[in-house]
C-alpha positions as CSV (number, residue, x, y, z in Angstrom):
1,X,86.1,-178.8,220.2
2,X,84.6,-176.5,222.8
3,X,81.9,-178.1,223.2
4,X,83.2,-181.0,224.2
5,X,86.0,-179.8,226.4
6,X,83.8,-178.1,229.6
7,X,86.8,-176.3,230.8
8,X,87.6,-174.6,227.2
9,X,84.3,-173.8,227.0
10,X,84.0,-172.5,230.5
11,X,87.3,-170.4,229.7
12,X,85.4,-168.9,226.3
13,X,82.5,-168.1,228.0
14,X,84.4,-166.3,230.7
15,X,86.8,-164.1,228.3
16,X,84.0,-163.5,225.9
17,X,82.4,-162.0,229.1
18,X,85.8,-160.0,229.6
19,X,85.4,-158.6,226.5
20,X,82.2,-157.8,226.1
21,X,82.9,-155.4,229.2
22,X,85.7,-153.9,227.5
23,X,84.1,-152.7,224.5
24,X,84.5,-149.2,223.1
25,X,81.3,-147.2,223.2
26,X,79.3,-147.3,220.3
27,X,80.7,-143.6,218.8
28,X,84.5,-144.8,218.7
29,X,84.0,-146.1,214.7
30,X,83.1,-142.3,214.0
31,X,86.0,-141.1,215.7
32,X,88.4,-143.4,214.1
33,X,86.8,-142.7,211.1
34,X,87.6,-139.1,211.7
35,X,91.4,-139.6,212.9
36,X,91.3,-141.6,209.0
37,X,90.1,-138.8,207.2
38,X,92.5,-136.4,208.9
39,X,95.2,-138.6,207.6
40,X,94.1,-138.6,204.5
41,X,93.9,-134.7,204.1
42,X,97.6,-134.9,205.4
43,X,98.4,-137.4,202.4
44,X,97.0,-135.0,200.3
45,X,99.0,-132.0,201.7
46,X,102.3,-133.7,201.3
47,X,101.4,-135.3,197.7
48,X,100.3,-131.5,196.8
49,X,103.6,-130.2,198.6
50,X,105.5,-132.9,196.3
51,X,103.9,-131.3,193.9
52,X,104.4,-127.9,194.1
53,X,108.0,-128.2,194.5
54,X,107.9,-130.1,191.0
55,X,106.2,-127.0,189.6
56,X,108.3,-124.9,191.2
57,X,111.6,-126.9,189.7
58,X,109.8,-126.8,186.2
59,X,109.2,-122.7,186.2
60,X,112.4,-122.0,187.4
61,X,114.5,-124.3,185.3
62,X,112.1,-121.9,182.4
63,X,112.8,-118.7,183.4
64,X,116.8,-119.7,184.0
65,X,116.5,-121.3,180.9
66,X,119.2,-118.7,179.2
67,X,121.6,-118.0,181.7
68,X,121.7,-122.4,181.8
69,X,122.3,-122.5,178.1
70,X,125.3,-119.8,178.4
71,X,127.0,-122.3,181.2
72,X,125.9,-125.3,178.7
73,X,127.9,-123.7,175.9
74,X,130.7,-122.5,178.2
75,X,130.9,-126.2,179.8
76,X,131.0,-127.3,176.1
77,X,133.5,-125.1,174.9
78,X,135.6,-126.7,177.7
79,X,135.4,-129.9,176.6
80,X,135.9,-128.9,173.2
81,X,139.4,-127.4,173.7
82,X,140.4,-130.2,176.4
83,X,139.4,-132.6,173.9
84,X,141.5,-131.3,171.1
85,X,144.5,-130.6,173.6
86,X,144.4,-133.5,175.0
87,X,147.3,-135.4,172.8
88,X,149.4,-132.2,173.2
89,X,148.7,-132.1,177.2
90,X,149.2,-135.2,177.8
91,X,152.8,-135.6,176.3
């Protein structure tokens, strides 16, 4: 449809001349390609962040593991005697 419309195809010619003047010299795909690959090591820093704070969770819920069994028991003991007192609490 340009070519048969000599205005459109006068205005293509004279923004493809636009941008042709415009372009980004020829080293800008390397640096984008280094911005990428900066933002990909940052990924990786935050998933290893995620992580470590998952590792973290895991060897401290280990080394607490019995002072959190001696609050399970206690909590459980709780329930045990509100349980069994309920009826006589409650009346």
């Amino acid at each position: 449809s340009l070519y048969l419309s000599p205005t459109l195809m006068q205005q293509y010619n004279e923004l493809h001349s636009v941008a042709l003047e415009m372009q980004t010299p020829g080293d800008y795909t390397q640096q984008i390609k280094q911005i990428q690959d900066i933002q990909l090591q940052l990924k990786q820093m935050r998933l290893e962040a995620y992580y470590a704070l998952q590792w973290i969770g895991y060897y401290f819920i280990k080394y607490m593991q019995g002072p959190i069994s001696n609050v399970q028991n206690v909590l459980q003991s709780i329930n045990d005697v509100i349980v069994k007192n309920m009826p006589t609490w409650t009346k």
